[in-house]
Biotite code that builds the C-alpha atoms (Angstrom):
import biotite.structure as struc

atoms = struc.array([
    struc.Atom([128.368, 158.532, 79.320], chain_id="A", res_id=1, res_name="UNK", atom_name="CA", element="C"),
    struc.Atom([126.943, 155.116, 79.681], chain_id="A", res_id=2, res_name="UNK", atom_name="CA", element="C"),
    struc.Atom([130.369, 153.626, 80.686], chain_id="A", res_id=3, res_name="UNK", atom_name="CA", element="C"),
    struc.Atom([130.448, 156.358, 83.676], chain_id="A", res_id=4, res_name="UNK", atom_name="CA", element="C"),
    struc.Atom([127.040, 156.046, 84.821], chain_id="A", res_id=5, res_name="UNK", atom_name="CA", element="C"),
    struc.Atom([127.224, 152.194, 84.791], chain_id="A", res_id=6, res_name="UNK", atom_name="CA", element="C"),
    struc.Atom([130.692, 152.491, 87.298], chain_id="A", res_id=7, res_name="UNK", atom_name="CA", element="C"),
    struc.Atom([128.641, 155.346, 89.193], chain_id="A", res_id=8, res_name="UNK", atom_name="CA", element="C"),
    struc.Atom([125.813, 152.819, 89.876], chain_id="A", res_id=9, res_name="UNK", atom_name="CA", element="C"),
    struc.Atom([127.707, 149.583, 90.451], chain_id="A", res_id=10, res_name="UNK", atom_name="CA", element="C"),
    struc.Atom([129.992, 152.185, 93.022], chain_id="A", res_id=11, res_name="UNK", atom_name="CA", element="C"),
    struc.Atom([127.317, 153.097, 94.235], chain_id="A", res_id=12, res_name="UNK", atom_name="CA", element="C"),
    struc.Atom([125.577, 149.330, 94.816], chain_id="A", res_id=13, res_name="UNK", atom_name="CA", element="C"),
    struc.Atom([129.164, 148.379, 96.524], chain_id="A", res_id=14, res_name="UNK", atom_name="CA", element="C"),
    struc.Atom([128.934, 151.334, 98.923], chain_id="A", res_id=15, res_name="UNK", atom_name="CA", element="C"),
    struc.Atom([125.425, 150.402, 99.752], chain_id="A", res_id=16, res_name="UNK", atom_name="CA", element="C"),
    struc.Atom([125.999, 146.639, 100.275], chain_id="A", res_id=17, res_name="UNK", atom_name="CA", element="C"),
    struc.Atom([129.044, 146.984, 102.120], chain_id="A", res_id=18, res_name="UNK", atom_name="CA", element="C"),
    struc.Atom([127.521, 149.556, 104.470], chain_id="A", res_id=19, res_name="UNK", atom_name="CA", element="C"),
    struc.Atom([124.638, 146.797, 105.159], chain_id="A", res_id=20, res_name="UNK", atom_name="CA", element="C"),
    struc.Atom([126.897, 144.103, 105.791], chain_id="A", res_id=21, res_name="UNK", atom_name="CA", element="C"),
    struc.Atom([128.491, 145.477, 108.292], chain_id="A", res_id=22, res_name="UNK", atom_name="CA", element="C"),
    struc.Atom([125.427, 147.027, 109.625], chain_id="A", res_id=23, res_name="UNK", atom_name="CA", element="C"),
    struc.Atom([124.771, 142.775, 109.741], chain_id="A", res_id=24, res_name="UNK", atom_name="CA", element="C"),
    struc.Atom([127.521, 142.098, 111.821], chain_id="A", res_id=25, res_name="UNK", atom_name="CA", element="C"),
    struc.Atom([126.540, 144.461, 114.889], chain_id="A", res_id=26, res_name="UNK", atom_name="CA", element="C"),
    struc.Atom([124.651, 143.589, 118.162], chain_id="A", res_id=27, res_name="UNK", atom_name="CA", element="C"),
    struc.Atom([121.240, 142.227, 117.240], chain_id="A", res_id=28, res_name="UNK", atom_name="CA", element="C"),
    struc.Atom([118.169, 141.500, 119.019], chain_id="A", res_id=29, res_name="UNK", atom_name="CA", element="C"),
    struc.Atom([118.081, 139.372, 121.960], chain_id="A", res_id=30, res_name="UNK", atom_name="CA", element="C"),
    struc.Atom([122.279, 139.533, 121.965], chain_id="A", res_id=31, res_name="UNK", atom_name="CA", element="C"),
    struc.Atom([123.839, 139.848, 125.080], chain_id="A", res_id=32, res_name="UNK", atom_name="CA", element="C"),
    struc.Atom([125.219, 143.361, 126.067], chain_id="A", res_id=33, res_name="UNK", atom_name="CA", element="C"),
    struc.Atom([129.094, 143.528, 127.742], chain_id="A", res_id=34, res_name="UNK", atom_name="CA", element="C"),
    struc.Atom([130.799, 145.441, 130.492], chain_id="A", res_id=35, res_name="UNK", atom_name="CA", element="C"),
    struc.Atom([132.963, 148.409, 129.470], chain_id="A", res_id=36, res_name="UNK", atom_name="CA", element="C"),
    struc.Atom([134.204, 151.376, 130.921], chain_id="A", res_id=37, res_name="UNK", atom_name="CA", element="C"),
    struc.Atom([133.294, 155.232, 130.360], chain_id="A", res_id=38, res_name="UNK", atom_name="CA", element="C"),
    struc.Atom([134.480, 158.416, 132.429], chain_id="A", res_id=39, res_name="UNK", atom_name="CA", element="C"),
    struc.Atom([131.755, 160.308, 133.133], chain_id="A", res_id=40, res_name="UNK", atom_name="CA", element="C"),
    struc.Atom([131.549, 163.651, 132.429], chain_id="A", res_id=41, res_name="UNK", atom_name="CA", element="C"),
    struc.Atom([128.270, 164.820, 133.587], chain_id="A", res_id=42, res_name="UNK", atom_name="CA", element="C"),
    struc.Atom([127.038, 162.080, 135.712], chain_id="A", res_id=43, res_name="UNK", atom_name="CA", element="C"),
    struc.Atom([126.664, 161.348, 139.396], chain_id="A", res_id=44, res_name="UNK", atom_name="CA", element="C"),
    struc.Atom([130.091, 159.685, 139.114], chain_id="A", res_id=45, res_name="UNK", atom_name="CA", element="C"),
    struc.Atom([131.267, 162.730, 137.259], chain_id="A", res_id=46, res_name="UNK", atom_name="CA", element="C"),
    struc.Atom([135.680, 162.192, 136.629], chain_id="A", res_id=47, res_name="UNK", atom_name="CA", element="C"),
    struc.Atom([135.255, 158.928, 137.564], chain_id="A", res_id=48, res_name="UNK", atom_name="CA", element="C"),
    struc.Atom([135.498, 155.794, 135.197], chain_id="A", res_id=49, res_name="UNK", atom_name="CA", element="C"),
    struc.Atom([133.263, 152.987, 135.775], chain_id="A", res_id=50, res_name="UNK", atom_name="CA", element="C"),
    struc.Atom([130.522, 150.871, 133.933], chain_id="A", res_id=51, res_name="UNK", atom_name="CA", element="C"),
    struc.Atom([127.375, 152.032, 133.827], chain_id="A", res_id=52, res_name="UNK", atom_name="CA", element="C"),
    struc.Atom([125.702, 148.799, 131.978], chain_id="A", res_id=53, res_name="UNK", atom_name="CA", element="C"),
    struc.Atom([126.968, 146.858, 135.173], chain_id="A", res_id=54, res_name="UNK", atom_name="CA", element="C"),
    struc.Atom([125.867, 149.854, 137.485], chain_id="A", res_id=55, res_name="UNK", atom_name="CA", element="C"),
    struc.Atom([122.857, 149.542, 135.675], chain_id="A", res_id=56, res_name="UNK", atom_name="CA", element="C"),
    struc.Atom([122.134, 145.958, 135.722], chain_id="A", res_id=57, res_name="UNK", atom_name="CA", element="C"),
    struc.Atom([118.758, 144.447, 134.259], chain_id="A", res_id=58, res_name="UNK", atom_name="CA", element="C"),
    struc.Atom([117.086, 147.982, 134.147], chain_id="A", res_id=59, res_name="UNK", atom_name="CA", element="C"),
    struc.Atom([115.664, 149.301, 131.176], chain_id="A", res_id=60, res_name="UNK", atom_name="CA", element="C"),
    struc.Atom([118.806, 151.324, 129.485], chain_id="A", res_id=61, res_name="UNK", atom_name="CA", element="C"),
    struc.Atom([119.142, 153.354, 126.399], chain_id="A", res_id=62, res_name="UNK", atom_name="CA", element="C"),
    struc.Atom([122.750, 154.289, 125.474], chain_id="A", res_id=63, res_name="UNK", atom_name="CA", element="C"),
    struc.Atom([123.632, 156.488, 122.871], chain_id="A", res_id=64, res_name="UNK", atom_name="CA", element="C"),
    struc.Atom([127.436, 156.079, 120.699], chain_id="A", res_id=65, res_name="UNK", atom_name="CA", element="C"),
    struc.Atom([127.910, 158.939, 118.954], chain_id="A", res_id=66, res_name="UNK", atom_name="CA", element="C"),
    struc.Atom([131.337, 160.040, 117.215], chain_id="A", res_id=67, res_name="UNK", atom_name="CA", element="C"),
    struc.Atom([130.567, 163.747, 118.107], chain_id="A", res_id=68, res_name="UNK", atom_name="CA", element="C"),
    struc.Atom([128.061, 165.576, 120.434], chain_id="A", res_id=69, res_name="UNK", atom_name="CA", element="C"),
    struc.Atom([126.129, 168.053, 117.860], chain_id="A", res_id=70, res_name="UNK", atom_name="CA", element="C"),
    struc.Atom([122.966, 169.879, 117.689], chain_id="A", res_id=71, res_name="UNK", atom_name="CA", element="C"),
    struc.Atom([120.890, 166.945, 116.657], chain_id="A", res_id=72, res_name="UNK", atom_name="CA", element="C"),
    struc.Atom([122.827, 164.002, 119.256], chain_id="A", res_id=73, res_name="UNK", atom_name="CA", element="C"),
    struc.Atom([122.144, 166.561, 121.813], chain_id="A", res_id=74, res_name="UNK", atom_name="CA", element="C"),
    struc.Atom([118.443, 167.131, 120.552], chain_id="A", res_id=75, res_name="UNK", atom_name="CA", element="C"),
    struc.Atom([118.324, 162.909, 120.649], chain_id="A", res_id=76, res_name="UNK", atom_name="CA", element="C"),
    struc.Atom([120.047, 162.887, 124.272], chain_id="A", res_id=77, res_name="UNK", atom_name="CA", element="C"),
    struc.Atom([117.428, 165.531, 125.687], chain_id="A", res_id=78, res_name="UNK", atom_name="CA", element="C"),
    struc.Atom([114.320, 163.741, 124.615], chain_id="A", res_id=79, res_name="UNK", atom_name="CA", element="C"),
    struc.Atom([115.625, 160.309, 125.857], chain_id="A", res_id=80, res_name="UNK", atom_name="CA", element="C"),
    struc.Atom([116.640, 161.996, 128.971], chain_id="A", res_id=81, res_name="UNK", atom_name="CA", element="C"),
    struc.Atom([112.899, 163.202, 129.281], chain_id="A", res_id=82, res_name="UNK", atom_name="CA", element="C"),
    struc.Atom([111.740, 159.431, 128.750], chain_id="A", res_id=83, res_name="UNK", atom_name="CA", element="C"),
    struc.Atom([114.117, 158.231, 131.925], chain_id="A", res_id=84, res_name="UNK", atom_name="CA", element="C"),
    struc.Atom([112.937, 161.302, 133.828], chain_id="A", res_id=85, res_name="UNK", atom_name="CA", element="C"),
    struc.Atom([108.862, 160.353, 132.693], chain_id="A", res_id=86, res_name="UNK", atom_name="CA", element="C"),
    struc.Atom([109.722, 156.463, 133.670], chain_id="A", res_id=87, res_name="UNK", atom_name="CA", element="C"),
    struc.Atom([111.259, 156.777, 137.003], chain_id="A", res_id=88, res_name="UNK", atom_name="CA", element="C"),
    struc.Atom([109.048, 153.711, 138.688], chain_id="A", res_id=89, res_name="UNK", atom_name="CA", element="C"),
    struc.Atom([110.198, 151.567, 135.745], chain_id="A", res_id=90, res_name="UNK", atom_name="CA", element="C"),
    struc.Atom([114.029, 152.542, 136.802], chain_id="A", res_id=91, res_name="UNK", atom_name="CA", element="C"),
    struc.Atom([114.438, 153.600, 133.116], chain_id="A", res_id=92, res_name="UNK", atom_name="CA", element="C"),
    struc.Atom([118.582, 154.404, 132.889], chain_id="A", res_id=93, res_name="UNK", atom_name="CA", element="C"),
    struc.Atom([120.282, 155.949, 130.135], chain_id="A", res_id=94, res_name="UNK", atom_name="CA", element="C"),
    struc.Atom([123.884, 157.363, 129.012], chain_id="A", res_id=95, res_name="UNK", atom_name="CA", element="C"),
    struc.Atom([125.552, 158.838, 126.372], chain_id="A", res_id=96, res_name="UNK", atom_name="CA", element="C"),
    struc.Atom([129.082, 157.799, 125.016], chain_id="A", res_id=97, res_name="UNK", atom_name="CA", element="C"),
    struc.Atom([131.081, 159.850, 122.982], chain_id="A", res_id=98, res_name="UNK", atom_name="CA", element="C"),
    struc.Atom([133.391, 157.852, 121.031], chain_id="A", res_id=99, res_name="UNK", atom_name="CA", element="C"),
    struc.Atom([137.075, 159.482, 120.604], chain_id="A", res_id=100, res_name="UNK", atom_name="CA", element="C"),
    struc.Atom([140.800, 159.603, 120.464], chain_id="A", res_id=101, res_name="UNK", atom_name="CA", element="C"),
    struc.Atom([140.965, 162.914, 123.013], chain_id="A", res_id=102, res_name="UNK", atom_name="CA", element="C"),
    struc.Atom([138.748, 162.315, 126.035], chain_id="A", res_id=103, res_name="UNK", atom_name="CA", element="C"),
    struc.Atom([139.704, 165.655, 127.831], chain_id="A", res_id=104, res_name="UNK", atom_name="CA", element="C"),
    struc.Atom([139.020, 167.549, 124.882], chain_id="A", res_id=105, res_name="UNK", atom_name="CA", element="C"),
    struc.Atom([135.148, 166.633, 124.994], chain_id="A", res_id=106, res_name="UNK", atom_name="CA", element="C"),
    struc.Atom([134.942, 167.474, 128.895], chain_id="A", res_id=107, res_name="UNK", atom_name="CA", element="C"),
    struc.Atom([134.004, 170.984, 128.398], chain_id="A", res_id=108, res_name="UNK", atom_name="CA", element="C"),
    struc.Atom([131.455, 170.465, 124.942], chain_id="A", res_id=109, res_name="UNK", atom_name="CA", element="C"),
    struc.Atom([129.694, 167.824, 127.403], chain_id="A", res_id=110, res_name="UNK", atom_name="CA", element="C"),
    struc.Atom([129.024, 169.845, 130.181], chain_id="A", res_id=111, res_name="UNK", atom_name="CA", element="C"),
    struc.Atom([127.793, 172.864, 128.023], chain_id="A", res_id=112, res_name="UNK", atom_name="CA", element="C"),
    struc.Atom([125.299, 170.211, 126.190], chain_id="A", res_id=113, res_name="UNK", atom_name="CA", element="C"),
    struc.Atom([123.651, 169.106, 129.594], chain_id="A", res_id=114, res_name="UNK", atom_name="CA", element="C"),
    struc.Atom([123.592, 172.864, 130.915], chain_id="A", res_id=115, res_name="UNK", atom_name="CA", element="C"),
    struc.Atom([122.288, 174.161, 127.857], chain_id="A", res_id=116, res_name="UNK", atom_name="CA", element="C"),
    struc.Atom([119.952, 171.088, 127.149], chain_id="A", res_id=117, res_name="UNK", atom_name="CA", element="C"),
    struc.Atom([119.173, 171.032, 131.225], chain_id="A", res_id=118, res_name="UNK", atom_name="CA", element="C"),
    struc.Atom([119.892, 167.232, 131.185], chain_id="A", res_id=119, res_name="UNK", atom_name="CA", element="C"),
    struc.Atom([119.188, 165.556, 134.180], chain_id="A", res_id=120, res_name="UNK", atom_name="CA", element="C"),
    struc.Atom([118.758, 162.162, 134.177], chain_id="A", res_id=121, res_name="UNK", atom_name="CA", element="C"),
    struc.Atom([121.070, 161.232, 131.512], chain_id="A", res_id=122, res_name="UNK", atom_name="CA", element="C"),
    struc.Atom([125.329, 161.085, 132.229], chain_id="A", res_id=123, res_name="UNK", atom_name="CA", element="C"),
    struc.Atom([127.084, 162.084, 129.319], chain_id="A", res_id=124, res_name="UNK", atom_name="CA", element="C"),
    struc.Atom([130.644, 160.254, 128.911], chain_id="A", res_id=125, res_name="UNK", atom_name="CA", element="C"),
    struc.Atom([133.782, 160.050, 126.655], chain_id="A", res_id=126, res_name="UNK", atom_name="CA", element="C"),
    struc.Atom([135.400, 156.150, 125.677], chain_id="A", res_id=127, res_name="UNK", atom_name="CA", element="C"),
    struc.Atom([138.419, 156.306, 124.771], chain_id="A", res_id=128, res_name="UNK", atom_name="CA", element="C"),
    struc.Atom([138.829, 155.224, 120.835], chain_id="A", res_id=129, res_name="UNK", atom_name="CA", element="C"),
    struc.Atom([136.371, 156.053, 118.115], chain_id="A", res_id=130, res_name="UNK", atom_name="CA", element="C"),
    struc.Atom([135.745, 152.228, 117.247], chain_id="A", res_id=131, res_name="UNK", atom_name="CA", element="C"),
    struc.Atom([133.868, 152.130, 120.705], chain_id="A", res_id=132, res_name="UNK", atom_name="CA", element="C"),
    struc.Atom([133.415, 148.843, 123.343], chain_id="A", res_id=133, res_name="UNK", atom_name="CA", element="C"),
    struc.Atom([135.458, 145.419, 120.876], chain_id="A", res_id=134, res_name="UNK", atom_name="CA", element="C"),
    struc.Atom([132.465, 143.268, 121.750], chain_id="A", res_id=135, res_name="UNK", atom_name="CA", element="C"),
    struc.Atom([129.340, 146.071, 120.998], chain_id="A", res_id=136, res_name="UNK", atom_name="CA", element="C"),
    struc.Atom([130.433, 145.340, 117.063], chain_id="A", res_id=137, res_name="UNK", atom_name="CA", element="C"),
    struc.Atom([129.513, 149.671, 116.596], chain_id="A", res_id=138, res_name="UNK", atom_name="CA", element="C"),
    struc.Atom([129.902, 150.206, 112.646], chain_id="A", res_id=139, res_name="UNK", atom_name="CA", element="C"),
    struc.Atom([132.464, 151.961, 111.908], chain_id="A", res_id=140, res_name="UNK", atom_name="CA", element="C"),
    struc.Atom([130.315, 153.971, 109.616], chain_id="A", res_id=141, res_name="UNK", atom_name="CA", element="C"),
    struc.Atom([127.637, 154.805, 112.038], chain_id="A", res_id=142, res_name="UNK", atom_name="CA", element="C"),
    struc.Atom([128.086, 158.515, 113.501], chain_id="A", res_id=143, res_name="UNK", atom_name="CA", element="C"),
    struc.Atom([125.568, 157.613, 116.087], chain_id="A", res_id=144, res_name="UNK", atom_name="CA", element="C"),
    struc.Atom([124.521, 154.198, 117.034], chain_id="A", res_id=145, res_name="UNK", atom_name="CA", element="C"),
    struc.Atom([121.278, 153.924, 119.630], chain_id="A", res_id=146, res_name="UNK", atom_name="CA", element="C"),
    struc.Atom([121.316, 150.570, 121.969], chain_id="A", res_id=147, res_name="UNK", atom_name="CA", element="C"),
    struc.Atom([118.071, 149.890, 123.915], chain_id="A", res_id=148, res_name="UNK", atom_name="CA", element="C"),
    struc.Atom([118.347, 147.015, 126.447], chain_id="A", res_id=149, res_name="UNK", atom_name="CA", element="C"),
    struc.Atom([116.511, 145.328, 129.286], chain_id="A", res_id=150, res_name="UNK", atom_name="CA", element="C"),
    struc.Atom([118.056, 142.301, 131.271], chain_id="A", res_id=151, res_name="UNK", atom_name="CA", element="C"),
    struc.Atom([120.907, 143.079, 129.583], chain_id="A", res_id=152, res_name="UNK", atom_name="CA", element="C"),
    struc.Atom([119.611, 141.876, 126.081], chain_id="A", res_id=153, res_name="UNK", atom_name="CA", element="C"),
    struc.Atom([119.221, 143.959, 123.057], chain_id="A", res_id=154, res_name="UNK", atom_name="CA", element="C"),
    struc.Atom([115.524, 145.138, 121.831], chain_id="A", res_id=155, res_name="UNK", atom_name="CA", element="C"),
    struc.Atom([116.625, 148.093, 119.917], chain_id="A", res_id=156, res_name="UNK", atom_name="CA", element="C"),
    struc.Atom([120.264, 148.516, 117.878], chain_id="A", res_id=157, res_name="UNK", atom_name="CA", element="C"),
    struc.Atom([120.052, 151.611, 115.391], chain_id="A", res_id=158, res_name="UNK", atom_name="CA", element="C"),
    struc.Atom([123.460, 152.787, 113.790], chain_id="A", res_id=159, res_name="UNK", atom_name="CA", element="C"),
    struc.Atom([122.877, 155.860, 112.121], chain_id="A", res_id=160, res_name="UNK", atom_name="CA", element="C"),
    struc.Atom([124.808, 157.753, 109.602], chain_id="A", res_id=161, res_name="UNK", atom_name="CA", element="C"),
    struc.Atom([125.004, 161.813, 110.557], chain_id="A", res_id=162, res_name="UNK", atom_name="CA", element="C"),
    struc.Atom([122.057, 162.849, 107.563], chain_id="A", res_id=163, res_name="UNK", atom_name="CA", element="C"),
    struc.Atom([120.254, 159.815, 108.771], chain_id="A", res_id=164, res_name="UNK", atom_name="CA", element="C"),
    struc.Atom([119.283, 161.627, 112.759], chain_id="A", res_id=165, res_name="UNK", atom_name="CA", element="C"),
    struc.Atom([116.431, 163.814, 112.038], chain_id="A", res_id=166, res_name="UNK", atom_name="CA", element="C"),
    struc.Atom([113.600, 164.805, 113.943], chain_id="A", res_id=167, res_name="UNK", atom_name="CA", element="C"),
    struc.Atom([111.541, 162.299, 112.744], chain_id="A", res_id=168, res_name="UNK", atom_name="CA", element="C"),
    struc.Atom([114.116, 159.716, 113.340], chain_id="A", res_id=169, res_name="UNK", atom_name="CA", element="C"),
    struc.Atom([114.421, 161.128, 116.902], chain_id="A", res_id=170, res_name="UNK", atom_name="CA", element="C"),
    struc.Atom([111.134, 161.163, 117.669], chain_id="A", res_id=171, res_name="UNK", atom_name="CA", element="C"),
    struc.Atom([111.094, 157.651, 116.466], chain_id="A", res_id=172, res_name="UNK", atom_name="CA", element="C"),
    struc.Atom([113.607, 156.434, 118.547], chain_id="A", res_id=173, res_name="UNK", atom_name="CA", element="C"),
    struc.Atom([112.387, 157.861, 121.801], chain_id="A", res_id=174, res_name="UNK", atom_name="CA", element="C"),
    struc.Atom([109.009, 156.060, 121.385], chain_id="A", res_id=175, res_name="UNK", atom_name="CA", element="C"),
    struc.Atom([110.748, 153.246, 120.595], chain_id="A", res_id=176, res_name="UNK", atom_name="CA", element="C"),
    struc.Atom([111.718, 152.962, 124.245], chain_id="A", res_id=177, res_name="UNK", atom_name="CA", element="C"),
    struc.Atom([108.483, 151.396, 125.069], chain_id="A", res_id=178, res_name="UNK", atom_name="CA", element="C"),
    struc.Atom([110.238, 148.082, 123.829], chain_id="A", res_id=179, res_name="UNK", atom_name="CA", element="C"),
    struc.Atom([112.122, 147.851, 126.467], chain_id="A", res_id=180, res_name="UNK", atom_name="CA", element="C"),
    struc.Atom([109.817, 149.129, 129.823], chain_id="A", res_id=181, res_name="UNK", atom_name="CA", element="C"),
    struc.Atom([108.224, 146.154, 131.130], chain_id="A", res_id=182, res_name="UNK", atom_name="CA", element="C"),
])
């Protein structure tokens, strides 16, 4: 019994470390943020592909990764969509990225989420391929990973395993938008 709970908890330790490691390697604070290209679903570019961190530009942005829109992303997406609508004179942007291997099978799911939600200031679009944009390093662990950036430089990089988004965390993250409204 010793034996087995010794393997358990060195296991265990490996899971752990590895999981912060390559939590280590993604986009940190102050890192510069890259072009890519989403199609929006929901947006005012809706079917269209195009880069909303260059349509974007220096404003305040929040983007959201997540590896599947659920009750809890959506509940995240709704109150950072309320912080872009609240900070309008600080041209506070945001947009949601759903990371998978079947774009057009998300297209539907995403426009009942903003309906239902009543979304309005917040696009919600599909990238094609579940490890996400090469150069925004998104763990491949993380179901959801949170980016906050202003000028184009990092303030706030959460990846988040699935158990990990709850209300609390949620709430925490959409205060933590102050970091980045000048």
């Amino acid at each position: 019994m010793k034996k087995l709970l010794a393997v358990l908890s060195v296991a265990c330790c490996a899971t752990v470390a590895a999981w912060a490691e390559e939590k280590s390697d993604c986009l940190k604070e102050g890192d510069s943020v890259a072009a890519f290209y989403v199609t929006d679903v929901t947006g005012p570019s809706a079917g269209d592909k195009l880069c909303y961190r260059c349509k974007y530009g220096a404003r305040p942005v929040v983007s959201i990764f997540a590896k599947q829109m659920n009750d809890k992303v959506a509940k995240l997406t709704k109150q950072i969509d309320d912080q872009v609508g609240a900070n309008k004179d600080a041209k506070m942007a945001a947009f949601v990225v759903v990371l998978t291997e079947d774009p057009e099978a998300q297209t539907e799911a995403l426009k009942t989420v903003a309906a239902k939600q009543e979304i309005k200031n917040t696009p919600l679009t599909t990238f094609d391929g579940l490890a996400g944009p090469d150069k925004y390093k998104i763990s491949k662990d993380a179901d959801v990973t949170v980016m906050m950036w202003v000028d184009s430089k990092v303030k706030v990089n959460e990846a988040l395993k699935a158990n990990e988004l709850t209300d609390e965390k949620i709430a925490t993250l959409a205060k933590s938008t102050s970091k980045i409204l000048n």
